[in-house]
ZAVEX-935912 format. One record per residue: x, y, z of N, C-alpha, C in turn; residue number from 1. Coordinates in pm, 1 decimal, padded with zeros to 6 digits. Layout:
N
{r {X; Y; Z}; {X; Y; Z}; {X; Y; Z}; NUM};
...
% end
This chain:
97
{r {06401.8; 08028.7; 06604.6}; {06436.0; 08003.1; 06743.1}; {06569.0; 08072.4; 06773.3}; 1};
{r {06569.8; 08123.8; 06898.7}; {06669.6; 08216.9; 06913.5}; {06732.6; 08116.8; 07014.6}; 2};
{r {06891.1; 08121.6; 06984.3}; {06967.4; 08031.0; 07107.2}; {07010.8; 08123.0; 07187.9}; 3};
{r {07044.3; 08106.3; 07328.5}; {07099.4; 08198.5; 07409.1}; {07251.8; 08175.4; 07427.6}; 4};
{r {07364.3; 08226.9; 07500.4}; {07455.4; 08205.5; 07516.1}; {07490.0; 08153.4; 07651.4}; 5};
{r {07528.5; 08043.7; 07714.1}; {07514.8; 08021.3; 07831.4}; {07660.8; 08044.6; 07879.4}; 6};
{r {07650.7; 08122.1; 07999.8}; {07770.3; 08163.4; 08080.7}; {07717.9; 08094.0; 08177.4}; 7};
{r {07881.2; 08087.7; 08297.3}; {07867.4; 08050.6; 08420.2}; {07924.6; 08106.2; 08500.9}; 8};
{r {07861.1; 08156.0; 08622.4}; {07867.0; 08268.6; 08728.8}; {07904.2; 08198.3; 08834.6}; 9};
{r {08044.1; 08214.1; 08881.4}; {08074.6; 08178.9; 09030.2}; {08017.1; 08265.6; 09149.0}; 10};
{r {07923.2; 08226.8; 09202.3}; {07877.0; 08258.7; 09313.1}; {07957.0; 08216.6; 09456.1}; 11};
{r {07973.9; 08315.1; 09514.3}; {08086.5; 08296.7; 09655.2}; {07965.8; 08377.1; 09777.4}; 12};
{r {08005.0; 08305.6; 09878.5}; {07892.8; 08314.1; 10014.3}; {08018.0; 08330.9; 10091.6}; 13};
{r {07993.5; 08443.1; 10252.5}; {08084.0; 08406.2; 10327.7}; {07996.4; 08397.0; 10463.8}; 14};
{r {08016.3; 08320.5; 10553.7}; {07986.3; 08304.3; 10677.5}; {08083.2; 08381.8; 10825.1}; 15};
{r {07979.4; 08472.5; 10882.8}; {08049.6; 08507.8; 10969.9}; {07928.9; 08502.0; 11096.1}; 16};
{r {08048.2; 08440.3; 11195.7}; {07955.2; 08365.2; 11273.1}; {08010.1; 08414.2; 11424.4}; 17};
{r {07921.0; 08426.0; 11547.3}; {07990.5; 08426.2; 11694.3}; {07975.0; 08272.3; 11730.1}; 18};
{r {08091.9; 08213.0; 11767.0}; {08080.5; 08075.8; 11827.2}; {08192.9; 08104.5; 11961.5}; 19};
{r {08143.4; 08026.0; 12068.7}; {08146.9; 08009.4; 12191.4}; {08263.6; 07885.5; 12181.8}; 20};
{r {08400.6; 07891.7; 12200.4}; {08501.2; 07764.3; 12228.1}; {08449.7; 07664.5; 12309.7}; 21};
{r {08429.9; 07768.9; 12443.5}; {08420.3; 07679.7; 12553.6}; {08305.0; 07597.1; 12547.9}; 22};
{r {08170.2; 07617.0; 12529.2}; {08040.0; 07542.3; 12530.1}; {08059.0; 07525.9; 12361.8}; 23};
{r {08108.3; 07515.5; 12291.9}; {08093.1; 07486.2; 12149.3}; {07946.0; 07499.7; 12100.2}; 24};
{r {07911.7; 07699.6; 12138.6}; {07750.7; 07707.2; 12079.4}; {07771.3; 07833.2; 12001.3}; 25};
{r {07674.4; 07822.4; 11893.4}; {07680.3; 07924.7; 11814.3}; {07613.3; 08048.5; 11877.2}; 26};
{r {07676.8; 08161.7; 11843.1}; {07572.1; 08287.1; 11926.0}; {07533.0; 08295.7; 11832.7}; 27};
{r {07519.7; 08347.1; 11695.9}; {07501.5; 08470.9; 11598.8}; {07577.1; 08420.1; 11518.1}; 28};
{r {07500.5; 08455.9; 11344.2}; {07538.1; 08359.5; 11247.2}; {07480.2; 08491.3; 11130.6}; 29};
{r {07584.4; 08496.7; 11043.0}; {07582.3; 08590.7; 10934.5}; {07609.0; 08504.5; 10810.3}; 30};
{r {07508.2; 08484.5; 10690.9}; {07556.3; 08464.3; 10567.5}; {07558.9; 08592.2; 10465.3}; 31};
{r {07669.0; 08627.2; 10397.0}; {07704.4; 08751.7; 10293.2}; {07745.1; 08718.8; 10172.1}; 32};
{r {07728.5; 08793.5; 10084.8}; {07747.2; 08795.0; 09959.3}; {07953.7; 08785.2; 09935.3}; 33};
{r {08000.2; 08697.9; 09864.2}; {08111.4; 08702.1; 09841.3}; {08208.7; 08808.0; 09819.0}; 34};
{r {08118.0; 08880.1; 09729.5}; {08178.5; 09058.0; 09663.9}; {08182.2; 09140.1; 09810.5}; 35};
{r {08101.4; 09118.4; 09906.6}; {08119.5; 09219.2; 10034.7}; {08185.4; 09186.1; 10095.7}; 36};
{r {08208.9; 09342.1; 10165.5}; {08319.0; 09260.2; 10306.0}; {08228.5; 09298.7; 10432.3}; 37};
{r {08306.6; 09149.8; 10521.8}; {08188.8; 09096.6; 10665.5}; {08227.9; 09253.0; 10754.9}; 38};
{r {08305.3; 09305.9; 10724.9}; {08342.2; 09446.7; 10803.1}; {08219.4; 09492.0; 10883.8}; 39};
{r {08114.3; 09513.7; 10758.0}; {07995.7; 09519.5; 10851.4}; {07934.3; 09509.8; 10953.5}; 40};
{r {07936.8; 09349.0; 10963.2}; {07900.1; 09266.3; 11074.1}; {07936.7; 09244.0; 11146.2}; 41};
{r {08074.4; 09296.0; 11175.9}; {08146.2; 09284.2; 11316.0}; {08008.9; 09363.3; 11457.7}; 42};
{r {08013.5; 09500.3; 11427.4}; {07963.0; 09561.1; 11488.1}; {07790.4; 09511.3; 11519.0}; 43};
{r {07720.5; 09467.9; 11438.5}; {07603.6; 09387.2; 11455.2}; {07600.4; 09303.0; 11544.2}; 44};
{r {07680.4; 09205.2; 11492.8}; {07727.9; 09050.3; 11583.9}; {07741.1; 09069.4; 11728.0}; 45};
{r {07858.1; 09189.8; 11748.4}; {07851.5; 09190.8; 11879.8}; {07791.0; 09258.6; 11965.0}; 46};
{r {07709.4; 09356.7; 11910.0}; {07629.3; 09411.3; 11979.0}; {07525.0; 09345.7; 12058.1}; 47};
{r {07475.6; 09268.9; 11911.8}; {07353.0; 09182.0; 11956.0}; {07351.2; 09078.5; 12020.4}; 48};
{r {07485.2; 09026.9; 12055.7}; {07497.2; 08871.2; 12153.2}; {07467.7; 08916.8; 12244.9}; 49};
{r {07380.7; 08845.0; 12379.5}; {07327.8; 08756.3; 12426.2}; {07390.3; 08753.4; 12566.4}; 50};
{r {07525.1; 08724.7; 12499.5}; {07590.3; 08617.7; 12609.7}; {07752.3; 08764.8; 12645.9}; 51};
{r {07808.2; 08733.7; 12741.6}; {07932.1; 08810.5; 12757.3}; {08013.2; 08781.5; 12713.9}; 52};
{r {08050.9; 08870.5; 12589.6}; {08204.3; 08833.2; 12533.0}; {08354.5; 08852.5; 12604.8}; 53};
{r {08387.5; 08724.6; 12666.1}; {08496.6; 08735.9; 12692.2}; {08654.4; 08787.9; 12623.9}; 54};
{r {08679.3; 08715.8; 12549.1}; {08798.3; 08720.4; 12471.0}; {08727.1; 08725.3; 12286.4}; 55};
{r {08802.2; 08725.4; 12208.6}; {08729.5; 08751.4; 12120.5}; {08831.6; 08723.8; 12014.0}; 56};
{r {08833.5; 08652.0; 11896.2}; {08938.7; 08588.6; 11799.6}; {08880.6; 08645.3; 11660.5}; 57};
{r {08958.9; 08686.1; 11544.4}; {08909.1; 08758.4; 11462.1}; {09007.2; 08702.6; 11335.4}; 58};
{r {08933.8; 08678.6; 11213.3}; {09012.7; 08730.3; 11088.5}; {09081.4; 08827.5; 11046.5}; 59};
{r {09168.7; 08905.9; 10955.5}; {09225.6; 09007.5; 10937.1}; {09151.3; 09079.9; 10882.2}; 60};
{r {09009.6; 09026.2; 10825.1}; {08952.9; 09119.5; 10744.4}; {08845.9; 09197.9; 10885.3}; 61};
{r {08861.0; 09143.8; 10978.7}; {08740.3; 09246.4; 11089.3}; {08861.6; 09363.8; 11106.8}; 62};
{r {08977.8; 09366.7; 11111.9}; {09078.2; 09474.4; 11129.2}; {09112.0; 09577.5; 11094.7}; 63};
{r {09003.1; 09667.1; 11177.2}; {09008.4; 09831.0; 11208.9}; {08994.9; 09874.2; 11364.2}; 64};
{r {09039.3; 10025.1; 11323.4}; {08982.9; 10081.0; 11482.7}; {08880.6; 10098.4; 11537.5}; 65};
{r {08797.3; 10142.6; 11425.7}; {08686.1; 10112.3; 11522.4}; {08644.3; 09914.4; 11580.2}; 66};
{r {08633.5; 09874.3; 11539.3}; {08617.8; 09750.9; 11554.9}; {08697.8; 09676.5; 11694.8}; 67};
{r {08825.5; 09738.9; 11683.7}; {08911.1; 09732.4; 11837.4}; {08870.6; 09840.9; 11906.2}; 68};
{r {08853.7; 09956.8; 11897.6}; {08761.2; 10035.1; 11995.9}; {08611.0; 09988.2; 12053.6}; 69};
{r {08602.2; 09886.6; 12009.3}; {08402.0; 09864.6; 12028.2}; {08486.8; 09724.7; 12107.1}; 70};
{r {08613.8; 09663.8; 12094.4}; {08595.4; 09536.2; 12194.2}; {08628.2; 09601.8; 12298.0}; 71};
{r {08711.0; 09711.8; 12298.8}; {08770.1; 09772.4; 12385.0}; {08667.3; 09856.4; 12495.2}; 72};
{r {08562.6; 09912.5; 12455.9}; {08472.0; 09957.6; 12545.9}; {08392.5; 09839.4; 12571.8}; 73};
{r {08385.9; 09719.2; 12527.0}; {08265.9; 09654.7; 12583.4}; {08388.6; 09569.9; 12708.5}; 74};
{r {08502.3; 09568.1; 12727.4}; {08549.2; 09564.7; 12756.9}; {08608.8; 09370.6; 12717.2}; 75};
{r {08618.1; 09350.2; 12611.3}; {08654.8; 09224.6; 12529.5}; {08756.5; 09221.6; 12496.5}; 76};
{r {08843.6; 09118.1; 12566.4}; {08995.9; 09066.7; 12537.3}; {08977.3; 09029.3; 12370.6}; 77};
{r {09021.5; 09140.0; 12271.8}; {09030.6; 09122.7; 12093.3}; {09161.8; 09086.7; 12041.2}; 78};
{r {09121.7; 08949.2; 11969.8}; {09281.7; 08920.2; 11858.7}; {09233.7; 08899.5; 11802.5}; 79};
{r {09256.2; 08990.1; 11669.2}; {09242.7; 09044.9; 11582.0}; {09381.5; 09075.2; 11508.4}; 80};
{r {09403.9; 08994.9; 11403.3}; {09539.4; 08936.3; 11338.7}; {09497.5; 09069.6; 11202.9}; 81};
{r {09650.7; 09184.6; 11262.9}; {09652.4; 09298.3; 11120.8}; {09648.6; 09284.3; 11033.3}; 82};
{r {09606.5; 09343.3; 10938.6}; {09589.7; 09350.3; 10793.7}; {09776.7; 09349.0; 10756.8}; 83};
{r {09804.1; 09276.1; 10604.9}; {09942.8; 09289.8; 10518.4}; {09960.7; 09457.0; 10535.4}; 84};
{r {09864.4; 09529.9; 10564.3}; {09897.5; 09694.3; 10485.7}; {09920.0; 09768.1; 10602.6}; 85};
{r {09856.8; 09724.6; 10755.7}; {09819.3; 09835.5; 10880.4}; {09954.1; 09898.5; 10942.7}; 86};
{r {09922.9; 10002.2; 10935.8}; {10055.4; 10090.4; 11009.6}; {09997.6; 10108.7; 11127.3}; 87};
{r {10082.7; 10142.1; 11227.0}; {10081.4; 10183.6; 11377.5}; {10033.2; 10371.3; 11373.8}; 88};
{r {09951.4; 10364.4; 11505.2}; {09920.5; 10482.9; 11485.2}; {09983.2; 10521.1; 11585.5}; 89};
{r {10071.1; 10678.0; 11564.7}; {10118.3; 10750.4; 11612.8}; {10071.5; 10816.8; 11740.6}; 90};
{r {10138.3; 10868.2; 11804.2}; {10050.5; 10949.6; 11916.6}; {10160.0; 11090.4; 11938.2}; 91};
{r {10103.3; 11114.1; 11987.7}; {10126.0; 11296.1; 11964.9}; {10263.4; 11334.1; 11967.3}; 92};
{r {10374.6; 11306.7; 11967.8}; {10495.6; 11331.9; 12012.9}; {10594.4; 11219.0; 11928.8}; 93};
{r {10472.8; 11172.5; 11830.2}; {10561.4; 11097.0; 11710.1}; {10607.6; 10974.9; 11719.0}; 94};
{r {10579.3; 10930.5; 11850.6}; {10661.2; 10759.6; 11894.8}; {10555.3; 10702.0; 11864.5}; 95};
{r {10602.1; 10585.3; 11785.1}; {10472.8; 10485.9; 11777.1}; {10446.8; 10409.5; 11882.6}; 96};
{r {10316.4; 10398.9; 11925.7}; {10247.9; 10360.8; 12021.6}; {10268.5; 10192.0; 12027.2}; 97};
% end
């Protein structure tokens, strides 16, 4: 009889979800693998709601440009709290914007 060696694997889930403050309703509901990042799903989520995104509240991990460019054309008030690392981007004449 052969014994096996038993390990144990922390499994991590993350939830990223559109919820509505005001009517306290869920739009759109993402479960992901722990090892990924929800980066992804920003752009999914909001595409596919439903409903008009007014204002829009974010983790640091949705924090890129494109991601503020896509609230920005749909025309969605985005806070979206920077990453520890994000620098300001420059604009042509060297002053940060």
């Amino acid at each position: 009889m052969v014994r096996l060696k038993e390990t144990k694997v922390r499994v991590t889930m993350k939830l990223s979800a559109l919820w509505d403050a005001k009517t306290h309703v869920f739009h759109g509901a993402k479960v992901i693998h722990g090892t990924s990042r929800a980066t992804s799903t920003f752009k999914h989520q909001v595409n596919g709601c439903r409903v008009k995104i007014e204002a829009l509240f974010a983790d640091s991990e949705f924090s890129s440009r494109p991601n503020v460019q896509l609230c920005a054309n749909k025309g969605i008030k985005a806070a979206i709290k920077p990453q520890k690392n994000a620098t300001p981007k420059a604009n042509l004449h060297g002053a940060i914007m």
